[in-house]
C-alpha positions as CSV (number, residue, x, y, z in Angstrom):
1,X,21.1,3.3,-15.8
2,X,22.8,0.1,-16.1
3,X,23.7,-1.9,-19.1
4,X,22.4,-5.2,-19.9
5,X,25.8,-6.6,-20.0
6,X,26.8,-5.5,-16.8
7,X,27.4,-8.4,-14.3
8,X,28.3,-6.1,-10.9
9,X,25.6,-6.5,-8.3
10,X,24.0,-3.5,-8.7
11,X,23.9,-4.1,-12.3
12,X,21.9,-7.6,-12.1
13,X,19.6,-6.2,-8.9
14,X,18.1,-3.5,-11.8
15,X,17.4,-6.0,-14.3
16,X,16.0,-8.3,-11.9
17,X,14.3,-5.9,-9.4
18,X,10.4,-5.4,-10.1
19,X,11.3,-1.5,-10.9
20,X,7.3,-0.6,-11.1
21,X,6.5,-1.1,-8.0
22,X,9.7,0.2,-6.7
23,X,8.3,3.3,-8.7
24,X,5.2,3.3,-6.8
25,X,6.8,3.2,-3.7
26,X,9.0,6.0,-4.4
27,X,6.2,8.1,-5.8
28,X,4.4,7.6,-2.4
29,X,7.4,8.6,-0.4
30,X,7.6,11.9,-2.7
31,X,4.2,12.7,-1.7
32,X,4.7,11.7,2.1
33,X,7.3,14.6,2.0
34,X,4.9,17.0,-0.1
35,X,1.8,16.3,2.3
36,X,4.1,16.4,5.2
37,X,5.2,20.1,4.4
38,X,1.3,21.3,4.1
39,X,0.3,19.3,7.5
40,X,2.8,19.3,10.0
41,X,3.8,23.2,10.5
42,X,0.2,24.1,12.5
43,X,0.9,20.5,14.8
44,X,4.3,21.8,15.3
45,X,3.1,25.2,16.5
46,X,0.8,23.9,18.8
47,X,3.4,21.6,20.4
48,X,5.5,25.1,21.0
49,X,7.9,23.6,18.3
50,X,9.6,25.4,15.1
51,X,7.1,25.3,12.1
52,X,9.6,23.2,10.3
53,X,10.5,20.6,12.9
54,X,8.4,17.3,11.6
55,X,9.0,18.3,8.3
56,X,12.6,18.3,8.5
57,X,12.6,15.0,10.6
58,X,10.8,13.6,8.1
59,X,13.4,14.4,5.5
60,X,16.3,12.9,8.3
61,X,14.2,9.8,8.3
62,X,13.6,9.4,4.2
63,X,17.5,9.1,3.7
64,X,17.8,5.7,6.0
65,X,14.4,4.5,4.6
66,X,15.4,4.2,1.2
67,X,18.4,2.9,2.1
68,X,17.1,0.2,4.2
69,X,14.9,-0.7,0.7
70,X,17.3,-0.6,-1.5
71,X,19.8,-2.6,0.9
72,X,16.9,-5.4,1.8
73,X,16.0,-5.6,-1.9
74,X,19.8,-6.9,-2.9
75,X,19.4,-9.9,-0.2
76,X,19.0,-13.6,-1.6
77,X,16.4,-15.4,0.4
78,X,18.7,-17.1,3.3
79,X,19.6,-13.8,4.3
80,X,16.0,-12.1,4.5
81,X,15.3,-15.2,6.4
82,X,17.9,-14.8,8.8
83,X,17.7,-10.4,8.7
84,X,14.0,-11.2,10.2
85,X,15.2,-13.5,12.7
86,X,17.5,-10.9,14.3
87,X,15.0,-8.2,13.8
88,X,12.4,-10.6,15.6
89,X,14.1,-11.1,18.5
90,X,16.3,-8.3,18.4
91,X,12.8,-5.9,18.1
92,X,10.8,-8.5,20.8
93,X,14.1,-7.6,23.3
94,X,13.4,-3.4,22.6
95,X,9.5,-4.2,23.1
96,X,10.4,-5.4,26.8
97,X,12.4,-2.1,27.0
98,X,9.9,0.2,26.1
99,X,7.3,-2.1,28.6
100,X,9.7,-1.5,31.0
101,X,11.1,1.6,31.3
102,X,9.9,3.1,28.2
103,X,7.7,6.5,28.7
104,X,3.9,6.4,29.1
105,X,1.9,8.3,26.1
106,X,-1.3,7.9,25.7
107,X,-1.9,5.3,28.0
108,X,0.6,3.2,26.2
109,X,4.3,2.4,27.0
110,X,5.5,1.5,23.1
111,X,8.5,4.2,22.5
112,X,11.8,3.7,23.4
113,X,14.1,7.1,22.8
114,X,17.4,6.9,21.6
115,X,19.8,9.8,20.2
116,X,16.5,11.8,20.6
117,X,14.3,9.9,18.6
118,X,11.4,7.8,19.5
119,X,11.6,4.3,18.3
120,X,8.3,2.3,18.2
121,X,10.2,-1.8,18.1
122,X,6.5,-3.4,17.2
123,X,6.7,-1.6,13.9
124,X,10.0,-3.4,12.9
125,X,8.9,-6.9,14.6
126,X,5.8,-7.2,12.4
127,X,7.3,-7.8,8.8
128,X,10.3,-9.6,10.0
129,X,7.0,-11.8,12.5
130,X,5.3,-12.1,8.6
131,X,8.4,-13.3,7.4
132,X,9.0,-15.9,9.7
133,X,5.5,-17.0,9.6
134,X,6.1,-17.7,6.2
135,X,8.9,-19.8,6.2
136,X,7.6,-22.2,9.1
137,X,4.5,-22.6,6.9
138,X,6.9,-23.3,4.1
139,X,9.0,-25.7,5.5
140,X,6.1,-28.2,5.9
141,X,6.5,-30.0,2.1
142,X,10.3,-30.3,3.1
143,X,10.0,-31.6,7.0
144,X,6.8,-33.2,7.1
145,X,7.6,-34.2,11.1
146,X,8.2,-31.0,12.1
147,X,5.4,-29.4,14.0
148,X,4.9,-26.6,12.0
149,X,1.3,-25.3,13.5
150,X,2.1,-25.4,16.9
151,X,5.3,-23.1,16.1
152,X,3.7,-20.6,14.3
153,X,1.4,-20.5,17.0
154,X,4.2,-19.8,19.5
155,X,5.4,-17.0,17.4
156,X,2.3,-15.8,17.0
157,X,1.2,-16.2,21.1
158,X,4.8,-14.6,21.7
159,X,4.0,-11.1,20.0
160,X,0.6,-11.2,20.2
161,X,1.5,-10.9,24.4
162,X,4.6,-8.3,24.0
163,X,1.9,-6.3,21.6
164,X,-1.0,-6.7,24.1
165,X,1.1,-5.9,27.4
166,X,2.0,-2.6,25.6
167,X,-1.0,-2.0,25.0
168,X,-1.8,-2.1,21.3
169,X,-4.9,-3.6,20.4
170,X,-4.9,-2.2,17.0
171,X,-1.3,-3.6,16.0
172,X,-2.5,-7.1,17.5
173,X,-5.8,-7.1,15.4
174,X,-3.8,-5.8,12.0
175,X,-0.9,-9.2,13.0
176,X,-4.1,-11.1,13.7
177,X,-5.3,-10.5,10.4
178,X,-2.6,-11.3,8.6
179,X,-1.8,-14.3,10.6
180,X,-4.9,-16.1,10.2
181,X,-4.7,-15.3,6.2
182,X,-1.3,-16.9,6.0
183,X,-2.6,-19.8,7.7
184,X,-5.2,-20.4,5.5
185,X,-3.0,-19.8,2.1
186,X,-1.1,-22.4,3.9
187,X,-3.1,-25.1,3.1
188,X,-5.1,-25.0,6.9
189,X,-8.2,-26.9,7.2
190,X,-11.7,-25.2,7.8
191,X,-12.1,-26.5,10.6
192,X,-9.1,-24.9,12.2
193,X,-9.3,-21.8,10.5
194,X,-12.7,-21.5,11.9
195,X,-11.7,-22.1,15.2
196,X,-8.4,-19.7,15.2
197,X,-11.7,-17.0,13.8
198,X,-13.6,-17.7,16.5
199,X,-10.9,-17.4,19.5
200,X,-9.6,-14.2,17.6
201,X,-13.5,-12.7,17.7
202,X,-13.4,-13.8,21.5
203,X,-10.3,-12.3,22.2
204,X,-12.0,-9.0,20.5
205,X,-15.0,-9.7,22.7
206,X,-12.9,-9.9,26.0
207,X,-11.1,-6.8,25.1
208,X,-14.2,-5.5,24.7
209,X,-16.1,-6.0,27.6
210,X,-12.4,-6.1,30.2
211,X,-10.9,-3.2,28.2
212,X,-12.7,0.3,28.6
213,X,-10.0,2.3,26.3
214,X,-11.4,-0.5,23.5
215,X,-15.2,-0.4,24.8
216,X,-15.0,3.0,24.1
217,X,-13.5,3.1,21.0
218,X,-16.1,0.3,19.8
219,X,-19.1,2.7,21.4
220,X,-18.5,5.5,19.6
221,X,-18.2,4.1,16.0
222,X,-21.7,2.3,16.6
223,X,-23.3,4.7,18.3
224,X,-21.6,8.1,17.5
225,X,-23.8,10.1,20.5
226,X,-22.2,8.0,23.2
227,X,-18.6,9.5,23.1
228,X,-16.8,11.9,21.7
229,X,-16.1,11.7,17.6
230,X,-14.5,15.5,17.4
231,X,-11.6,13.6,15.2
232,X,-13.6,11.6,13.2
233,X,-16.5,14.3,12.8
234,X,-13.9,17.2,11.7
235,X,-12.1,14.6,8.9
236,X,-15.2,14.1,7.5
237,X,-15.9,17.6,7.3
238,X,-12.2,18.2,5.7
239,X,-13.3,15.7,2.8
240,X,-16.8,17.1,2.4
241,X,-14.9,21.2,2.3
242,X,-12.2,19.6,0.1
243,X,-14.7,18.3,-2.4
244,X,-13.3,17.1,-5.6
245,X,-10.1,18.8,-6.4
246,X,-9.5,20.7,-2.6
247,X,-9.1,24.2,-1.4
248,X,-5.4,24.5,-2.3
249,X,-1.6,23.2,-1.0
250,X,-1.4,25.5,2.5
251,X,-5.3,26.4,2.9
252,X,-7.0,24.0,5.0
253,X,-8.1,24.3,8.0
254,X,-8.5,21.0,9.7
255,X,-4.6,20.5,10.1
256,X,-5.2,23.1,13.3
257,X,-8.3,21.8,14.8
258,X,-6.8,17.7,14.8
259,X,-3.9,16.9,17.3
260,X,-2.9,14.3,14.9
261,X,-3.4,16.0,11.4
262,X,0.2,14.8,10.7
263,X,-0.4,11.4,12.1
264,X,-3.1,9.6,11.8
265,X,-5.4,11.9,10.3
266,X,-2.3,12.8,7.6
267,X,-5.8,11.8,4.9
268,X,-8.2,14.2,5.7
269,X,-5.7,16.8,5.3
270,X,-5.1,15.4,2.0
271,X,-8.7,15.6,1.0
272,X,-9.3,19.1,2.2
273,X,-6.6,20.6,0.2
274,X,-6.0,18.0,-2.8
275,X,-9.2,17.0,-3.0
276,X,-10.8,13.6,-3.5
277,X,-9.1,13.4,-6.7
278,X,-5.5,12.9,-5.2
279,X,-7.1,10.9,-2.2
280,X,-8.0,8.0,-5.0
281,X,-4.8,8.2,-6.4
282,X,-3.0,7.5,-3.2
283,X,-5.7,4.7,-3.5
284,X,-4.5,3.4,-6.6
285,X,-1.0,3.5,-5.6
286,X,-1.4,1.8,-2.5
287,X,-3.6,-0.9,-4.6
288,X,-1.1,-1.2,-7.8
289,X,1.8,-2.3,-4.8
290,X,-0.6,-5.2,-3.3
291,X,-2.1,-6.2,-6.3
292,X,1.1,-6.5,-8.1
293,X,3.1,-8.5,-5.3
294,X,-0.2,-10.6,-5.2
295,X,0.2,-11.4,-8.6
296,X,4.2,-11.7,-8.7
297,X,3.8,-14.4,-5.4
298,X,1.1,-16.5,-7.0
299,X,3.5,-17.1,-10.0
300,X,6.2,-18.1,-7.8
301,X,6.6,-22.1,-7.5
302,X,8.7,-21.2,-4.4
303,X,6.2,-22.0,-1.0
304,X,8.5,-19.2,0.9
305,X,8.0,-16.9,-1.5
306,X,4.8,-17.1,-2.5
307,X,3.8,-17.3,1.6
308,X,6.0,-14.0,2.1
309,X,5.0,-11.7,-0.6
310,X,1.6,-12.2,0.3
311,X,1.8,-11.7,3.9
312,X,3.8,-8.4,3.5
313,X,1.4,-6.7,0.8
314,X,-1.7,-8.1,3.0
315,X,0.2,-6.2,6.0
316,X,0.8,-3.2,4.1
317,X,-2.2,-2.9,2.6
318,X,-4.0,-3.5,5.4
319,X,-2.6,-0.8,7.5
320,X,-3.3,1.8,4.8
321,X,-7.0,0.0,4.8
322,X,-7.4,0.7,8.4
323,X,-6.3,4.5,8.1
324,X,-7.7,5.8,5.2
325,X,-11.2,3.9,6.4
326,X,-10.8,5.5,10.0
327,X,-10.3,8.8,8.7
328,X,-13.9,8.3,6.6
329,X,-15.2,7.4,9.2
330,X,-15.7,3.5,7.7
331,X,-13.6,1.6,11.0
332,X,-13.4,2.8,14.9
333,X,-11.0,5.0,15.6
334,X,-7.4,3.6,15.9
335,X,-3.9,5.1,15.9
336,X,-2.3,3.8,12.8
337,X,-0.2,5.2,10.4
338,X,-0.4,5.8,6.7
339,X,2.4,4.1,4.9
340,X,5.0,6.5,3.5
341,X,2.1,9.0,3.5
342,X,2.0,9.4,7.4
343,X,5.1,11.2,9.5
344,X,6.9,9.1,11.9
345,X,10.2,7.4,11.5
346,X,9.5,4.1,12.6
347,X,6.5,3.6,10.4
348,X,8.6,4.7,7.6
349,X,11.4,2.5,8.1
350,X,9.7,-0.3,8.7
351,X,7.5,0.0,5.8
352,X,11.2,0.4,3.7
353,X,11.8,-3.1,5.4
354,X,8.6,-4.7,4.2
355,X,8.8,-3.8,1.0
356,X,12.2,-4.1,0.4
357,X,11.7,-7.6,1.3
358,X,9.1,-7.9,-1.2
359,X,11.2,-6.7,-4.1
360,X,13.9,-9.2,-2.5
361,X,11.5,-11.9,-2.9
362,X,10.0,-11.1,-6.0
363,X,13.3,-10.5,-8.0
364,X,13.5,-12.5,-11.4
365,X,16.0,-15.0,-12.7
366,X,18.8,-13.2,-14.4
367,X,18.7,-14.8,-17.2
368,X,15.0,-14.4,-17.8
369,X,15.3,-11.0,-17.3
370,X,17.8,-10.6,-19.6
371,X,16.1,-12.0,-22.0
């Protein structure tokens, strides 16, 4: 595509972009589209909608997704330093919105619609929160007085509460998560990583016992009887019909029993009709990306770097963790996406923005990769 010679900036971002995993990634979108045609049309009927109206949306939102990658990807590190602070606060602002004034679905005020869209802000704040994280954590070796804990803590404390107030209890839990590991890569003590643990397990237990939407989430994973598990029950029925290789593109049938076959059950559909065969593909994909930035950070001498790509693929990798396990029925239910897999144009966006920051990050020296 471009020669070795060439000097432009395009030129120098291919020969210094890790173009395997941006393969990956691609590869997943392509298959986000695919699965999207085969699950969305019955969802769309039952809405009173055209047959075609989430798959074409989804197409709408592809375009700026991979744009928003391939733009993130060409930025040095100062700039995707200073792209998450805007995106931050900038997102953090639109979370008080949708608190606000936002409309209530679900129980939850998270949406904000604009040019008749619905825009989730939380989605955009947690990579660019990840990012930040990072750097405060990295500054440490370089301004040894500056409190450094006690302001990822803040940052932490100040989307943990915008998330919370919302509510989203599974979006604070997956930030949690990946908090607490970047603390620890940080060089934190036992001690304290212990204790942040054990306030983060109280927290759960206080949501538990003070919240009932979360008691009864918890309820019915432990004791299935207790509540309803129609979702959960009918994916696992979809995987068990689909067998190994599926029933065929078009010929499931749990994509019109689930209200959110397009959503968050977007896997089971999968399984059905592409069998488990394609389901540990997806699997492999999603691994390859995390593995491989795991492995690109870890031989980065950089702190910020090495910090940043980690928490993004722990994020991302996560939140495909957390879906594909609630659709087998391995974790409580919870409404999360499916990276690039799942329909919805803030998840899709944002998941451009995390890892076009990773390929940002994880670009080589020109002249090593030159060669």
């Amino acid at each position: 595509m471009f020669s070795r010679t060439d000097n432009s900036a395009l030129g120098e971002w291919w020969w210094t972009v890790d173009r395997s995993m941006m393969s990956a990634v691609l590869v997943l979108m392509a298959a986000g589209l695919l699965f999207s045609f085969s699950a969305s049309p019955p969802v769309a009927h039952k809405l009173g909608l055209p047959g075609h109206h989430f798959i074409v949306r989804h197409m709408i939102f592809i375009v700026p997704a991979m744009l928003i990658m391939l733009a993130t990807s060409l930025l040095d590190k100062r700039m995707i330093r200073r792209v998450a602070l805007f995106v931050f606060f900038g997102g953090l602002t639109l979370m008080a919105a949708a608190i606000m004034t936002g409309a209530e679905v679900k129980g939850a005020t998270r949406w904000i619609s604009f040019a008749g869209f619905s825009l989730q802000p939380s989605e955009f704040v947690k990579p660019a929160f990840i990012i930040l994280t990072a750097w405060l954590f990295s500054e440490r070796e370089n301004h040894p007085d500056m409190p450094v804990n006690a302001l990822a803590f803040a940052l932490y404390l100040i989307f943990v509460v915008a998330l919370v107030l919302q509510p989203d209890y599974g979006q604070t839990a997956l930030s949690t998560l990946v908090w607490l590991a970047l603390f620890f890569m940080a060089g934190l003590s036992w001690m304290w990583t212990g204790v942040i643990a054990g306030m983060s397990v109280a927290g759960l237990g206080l949501a538990y016992v003070f919240v009932p939407h979360v008691t009864a989430r918890i309820d019915r994973f432990l004791q299935p009887g207790t509540g309803d598990t129609f979702q959960v029950d009918t994916a696992l029925q979809a995987f068990a019909r689909g067998g190994w290789f599926g029933v065929g593109p078009g010929e499931g049938t749990v994509k019109r029993i689930l209200p959110d076959a397009h959503t968050d059950f977007i896997f089971a559909v999968i399984g059905e009709e592409f069998g488990i065969v394609i389901c540990l593909v997806l699997l492999a994909l999603y691994a390859f990306i995390v593995l491989r930035g795991l492995r690109r950070a870890m031989r980065d001498g950089n702190p910020f770097v090495r910090l940043g790509v980690s928490g993004l693929v722990i994020l991302f990798g996560i939140q495909a963790i957390i879906n594909m396990g609630v659709n087998v029925s391995l974790l409580p239910a919870k409404g999360m996406t499916l990276p690039f897999i799942s329909y919805g144009g803030s998840s899709l966006i944002a998941s451009a923005f995390t890892i076009g920051a990773v390929l940002a990050l994880t670009r080589e020296r020109v002249s090593e990769a030159r060669g």
